[in-house]
C-alpha positions as CSV (number, residue, x, y, z in Angstrom):
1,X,95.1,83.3,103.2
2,X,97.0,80.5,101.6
3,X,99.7,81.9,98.8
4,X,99.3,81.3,95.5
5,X,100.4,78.0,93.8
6,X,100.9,79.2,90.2
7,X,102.9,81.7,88.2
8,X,99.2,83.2,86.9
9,X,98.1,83.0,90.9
10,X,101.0,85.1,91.6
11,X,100.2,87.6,89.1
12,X,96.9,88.0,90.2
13,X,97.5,88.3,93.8
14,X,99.9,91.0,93.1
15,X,97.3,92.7,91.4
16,X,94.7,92.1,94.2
17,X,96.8,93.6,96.6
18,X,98.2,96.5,95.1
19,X,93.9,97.4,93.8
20,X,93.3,96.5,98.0
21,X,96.0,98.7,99.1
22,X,95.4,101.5,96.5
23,X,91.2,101.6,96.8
24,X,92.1,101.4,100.7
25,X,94.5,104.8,100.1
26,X,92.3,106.9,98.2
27,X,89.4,106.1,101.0
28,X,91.8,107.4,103.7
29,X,94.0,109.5,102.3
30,X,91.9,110.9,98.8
31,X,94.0,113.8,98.3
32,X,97.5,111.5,98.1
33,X,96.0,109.1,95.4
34,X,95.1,112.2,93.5
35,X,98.6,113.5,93.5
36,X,99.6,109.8,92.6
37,X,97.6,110.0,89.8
38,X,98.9,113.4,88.5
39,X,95.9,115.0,89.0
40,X,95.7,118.4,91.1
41,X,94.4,119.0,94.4
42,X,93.1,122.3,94.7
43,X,93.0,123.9,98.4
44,X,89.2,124.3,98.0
45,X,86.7,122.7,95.6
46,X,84.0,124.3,93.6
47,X,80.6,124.0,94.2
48,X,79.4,120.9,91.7
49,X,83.0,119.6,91.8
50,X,82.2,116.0,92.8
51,X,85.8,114.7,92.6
52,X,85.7,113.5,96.1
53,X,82.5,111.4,95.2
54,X,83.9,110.0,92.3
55,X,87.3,109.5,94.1
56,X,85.2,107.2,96.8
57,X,83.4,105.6,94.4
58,X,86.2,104.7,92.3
59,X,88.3,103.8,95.5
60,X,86.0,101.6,96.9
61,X,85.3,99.2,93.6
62,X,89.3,99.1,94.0
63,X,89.2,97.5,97.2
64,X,86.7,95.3,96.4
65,X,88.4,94.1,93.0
66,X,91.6,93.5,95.0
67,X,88.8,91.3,97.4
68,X,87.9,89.8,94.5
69,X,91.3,88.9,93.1
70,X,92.5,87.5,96.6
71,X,89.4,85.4,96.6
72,X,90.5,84.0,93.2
73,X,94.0,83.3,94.4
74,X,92.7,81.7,97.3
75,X,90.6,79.1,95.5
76,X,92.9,78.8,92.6
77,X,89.8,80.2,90.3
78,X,91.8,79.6,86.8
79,X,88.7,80.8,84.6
80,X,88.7,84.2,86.2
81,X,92.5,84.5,85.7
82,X,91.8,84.3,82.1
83,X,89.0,86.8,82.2
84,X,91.1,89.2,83.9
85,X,94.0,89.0,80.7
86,X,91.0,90.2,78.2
87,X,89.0,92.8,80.3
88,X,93.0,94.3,81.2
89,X,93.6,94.7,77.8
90,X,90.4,96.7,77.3
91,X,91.3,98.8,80.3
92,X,94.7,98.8,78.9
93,X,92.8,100.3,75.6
94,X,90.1,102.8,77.2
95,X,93.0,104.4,79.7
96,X,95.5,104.9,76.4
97,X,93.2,106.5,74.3
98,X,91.7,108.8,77.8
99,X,95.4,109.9,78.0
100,X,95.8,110.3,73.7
101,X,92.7,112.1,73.8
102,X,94.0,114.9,76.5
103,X,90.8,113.4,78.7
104,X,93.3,111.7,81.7
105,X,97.0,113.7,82.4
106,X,100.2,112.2,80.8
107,X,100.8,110.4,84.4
108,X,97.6,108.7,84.2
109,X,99.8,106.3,81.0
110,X,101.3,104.8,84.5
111,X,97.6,102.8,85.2
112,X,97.2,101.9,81.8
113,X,100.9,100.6,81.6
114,X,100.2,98.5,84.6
115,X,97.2,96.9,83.2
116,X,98.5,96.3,79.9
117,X,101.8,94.7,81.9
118,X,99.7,92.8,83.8
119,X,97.4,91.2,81.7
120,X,100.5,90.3,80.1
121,X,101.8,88.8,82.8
122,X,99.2,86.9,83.8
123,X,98.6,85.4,80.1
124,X,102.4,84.2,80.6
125,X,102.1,82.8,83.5
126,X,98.9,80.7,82.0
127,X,101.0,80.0,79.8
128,X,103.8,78.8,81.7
129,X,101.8,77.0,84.4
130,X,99.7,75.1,81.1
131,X,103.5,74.1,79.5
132,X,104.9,72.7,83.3
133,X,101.5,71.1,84.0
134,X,101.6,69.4,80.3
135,X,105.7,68.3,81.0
136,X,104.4,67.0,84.4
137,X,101.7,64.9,82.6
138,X,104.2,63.5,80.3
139,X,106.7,62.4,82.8
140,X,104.0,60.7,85.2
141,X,101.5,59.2,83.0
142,X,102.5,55.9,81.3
143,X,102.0,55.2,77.9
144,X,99.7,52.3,77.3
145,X,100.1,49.3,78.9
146,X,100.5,46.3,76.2
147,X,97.2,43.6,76.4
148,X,99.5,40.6,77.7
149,X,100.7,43.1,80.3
150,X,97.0,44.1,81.1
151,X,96.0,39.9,81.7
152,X,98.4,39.4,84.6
């Protein structure tokens, strides 16, 4: 795996890896991302309870979005940088009101503070890599060359 080669690139790898890490923790170790998540762990479940299925489920898109994200980072995949600023926002959105609405503990803020932070940071550093691409042009490319120039 090559490291990234932009400000946005190093957002999103960031991201990638902490989603890989975190889906790969609550496939191993279930009960510690519930705890990190604020939620209680009851010694035993209830019959119907299908926390642990959701848990899995939930874990394992979280690996594969930090797959995902890697893969991105890896092959510089600007378009999907910008995606990822919009669709963290909404996440941003859905886990705000979830905690406002007493559906998700107070702890839960925590994931959609991270999203909202990182879609943020990954729109600046779109932003910044755009502005150092756009110098870079400036300084390199040379104006027009004059016609009597041009003939010789």
């Amino acid at each position: 795996m090559r490291l990234p080669r932009s400000g946005a690139g190093w957002t999103i790898a960031v991201f990638g890896l902490l989603a890989l890490l975190l889906g790969a923790l609550g496939l191993i170790w279930p009960e510690t991302q519930l705890r990190l998540l604020g939620f209680e762990v009851p010694a035993e479940r209830a019959p119907g309870d299908y926390t642990g299925t959701f848990l899995t489920a939930s874990s394992m898109a979280s690996f594969n979005m930090g797959v995902y994200y890697l893969l991105a980072v890896a092959t510089e995949w600007r378009p999907f940088y910008r995606f990822t600023v919009w669709f963290r926002l909404v996440t941003f959105t859905v886990f705000t009101i979830a905690v406002l609405s007493d559906v998700a503990p107070d702890r839960f803020f925590a994931v959609a503070a991270w999203e909202g932070l990182g879609a943020v940071a990954t729109a600046a550093g779109l932003w910044w890599d755009a502005r150092r691409a756009g110098a870079a042009t400036d300084d390199s490319v040379p104006g027009p060359v004059p016609a009597t120039d041009a003939a010789r």
